[in-house]
N, C-alpha and C positions, 0 to 999 in steps of 0.2 A: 082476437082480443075480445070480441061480444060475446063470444060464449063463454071466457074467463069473467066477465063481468057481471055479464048472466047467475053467476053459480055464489058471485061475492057476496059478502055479507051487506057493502054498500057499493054500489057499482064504478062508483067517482075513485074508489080507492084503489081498481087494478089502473096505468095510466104508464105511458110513456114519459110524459111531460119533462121528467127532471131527472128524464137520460138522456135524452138528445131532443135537436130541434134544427132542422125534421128529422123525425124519425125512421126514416128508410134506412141506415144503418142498422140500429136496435133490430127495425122488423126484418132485415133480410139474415139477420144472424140468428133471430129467433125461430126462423123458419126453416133452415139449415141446419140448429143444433139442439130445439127446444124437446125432442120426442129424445134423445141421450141425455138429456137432464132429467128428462121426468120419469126414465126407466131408474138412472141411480135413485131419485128419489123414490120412485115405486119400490125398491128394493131395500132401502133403508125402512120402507113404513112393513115392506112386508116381514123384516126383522123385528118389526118394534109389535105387530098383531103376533107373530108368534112364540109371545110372553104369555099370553091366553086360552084358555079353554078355547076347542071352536064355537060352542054355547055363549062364550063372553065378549065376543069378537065383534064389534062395532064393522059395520059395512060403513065403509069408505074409498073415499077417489084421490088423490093426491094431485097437485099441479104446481107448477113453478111460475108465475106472475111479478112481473114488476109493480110494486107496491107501493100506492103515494105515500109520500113522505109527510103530508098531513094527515094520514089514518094512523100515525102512530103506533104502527105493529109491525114485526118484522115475517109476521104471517098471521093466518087467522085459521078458527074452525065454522061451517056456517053449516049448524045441525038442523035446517030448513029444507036440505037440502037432502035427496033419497038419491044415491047413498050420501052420508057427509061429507061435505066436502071441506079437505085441507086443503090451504092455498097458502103456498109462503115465498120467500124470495129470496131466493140463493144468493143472489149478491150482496146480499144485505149481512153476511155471515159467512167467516171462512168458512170453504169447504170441509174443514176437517169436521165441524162442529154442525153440519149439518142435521145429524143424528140428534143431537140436542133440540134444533129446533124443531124439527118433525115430530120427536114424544111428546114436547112440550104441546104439539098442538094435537097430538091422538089423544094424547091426557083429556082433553076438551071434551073430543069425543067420546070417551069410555066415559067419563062424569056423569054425558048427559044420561046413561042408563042407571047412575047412583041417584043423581037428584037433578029436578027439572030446571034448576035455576043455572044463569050463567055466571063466568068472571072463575075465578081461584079460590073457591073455597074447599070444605073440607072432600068431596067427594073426586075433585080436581086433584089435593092435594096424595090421597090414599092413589089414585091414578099414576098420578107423576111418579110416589117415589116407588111405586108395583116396576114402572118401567126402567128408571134408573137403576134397579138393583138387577131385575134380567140383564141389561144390555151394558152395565158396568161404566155407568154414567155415575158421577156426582151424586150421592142420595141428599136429599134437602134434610136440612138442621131439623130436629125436633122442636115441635110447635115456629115452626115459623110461619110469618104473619102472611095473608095474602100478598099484601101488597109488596114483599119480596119473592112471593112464587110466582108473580106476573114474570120475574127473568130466575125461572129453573128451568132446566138447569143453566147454568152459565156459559153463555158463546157468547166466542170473541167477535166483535165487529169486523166488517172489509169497511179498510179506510175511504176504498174510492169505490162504492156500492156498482156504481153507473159500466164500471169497467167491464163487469160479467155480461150485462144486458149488451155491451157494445166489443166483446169477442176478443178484448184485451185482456183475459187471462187465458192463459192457456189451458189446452183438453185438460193434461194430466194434473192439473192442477185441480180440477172437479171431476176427471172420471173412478 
């Protein structure tokens, strides 16, 4: 977990805390199945780069981290970091919609080579629906506002986020 904290954009936001107490559950399941989370997600992100030129191609890392529930994200991008790193939380979103949330945060990534600034503006926005339409995702509304492409594309919540981190959903249900 220090080296997922290491990589965060604020380090208080990768956390066990409010998945279990104590944690030796979470960690003995995260140690056991966390490198077949990170290969689907590596696999989903390596669908989502190759919508791109290799010229266009954001160098990035991907990882699967339980994510405080006070940092208010269901993932993050932290372009600080060589390569970028995405960090998001699988239990926080059915698996099907994975895919969603992973562009949504390469979107981040690819931005920061449009323009230097962060959040969901326009260079975020050309990003996002670039990916959507490769990957046959939901393309966002014309001119829609930042402050709705904070959630494009649209995933469904897991009601009981905690369940993945603690080995209560089954493989196929995320492999």
């Amino acid at each position: 977990m220090g080296v997922l904290r290491d990589l965060a954009v604020q380090p208080q936001w990768v956390s066990l805390a409010e998945v279990a107490d104590p944690p030796g559950v979470a960690l003995l399941w995260i140690g056991q199945h966390i490198h077949r989370v990170n290969q689907r997600l590596n696999g989903i992100l390596e669908d989502l780069l190759g919508c791109f030129e290799p010229a266009q191609r954001p160098q990035v890392q991907i990882f699967a981290a339980p994510i405080a529930p006070q940092a208010g994200v269901d993932g993050f991008c932290n372009r600080r970091t060589a390569p970028i790193t995405l960090m998001v939380d699988p239990g926080r979103i059915v698996p099907a919609d994975w895919p969603g949330l992973v562009a949504h945060e390469l979107a981040h990534g690819v931005a920061s080579s449009i323009e230097p600034s962060e959040g969901h503006g326009h260079g975020f926005g050309q990003a996002i629906a670039h990916l959507c339409l490769a990957q046959d995702l939901p393309l966002p509304p014309p001119n829609l506002k930042a402050d709705a492409l904070r959630y494009w594309p649209p995933c469904r919540r897991n009601p009981h986020p905690e369940a993945f981190w603690l080995g209560q959903l089954p493989p196929q249900d995320w492999l």
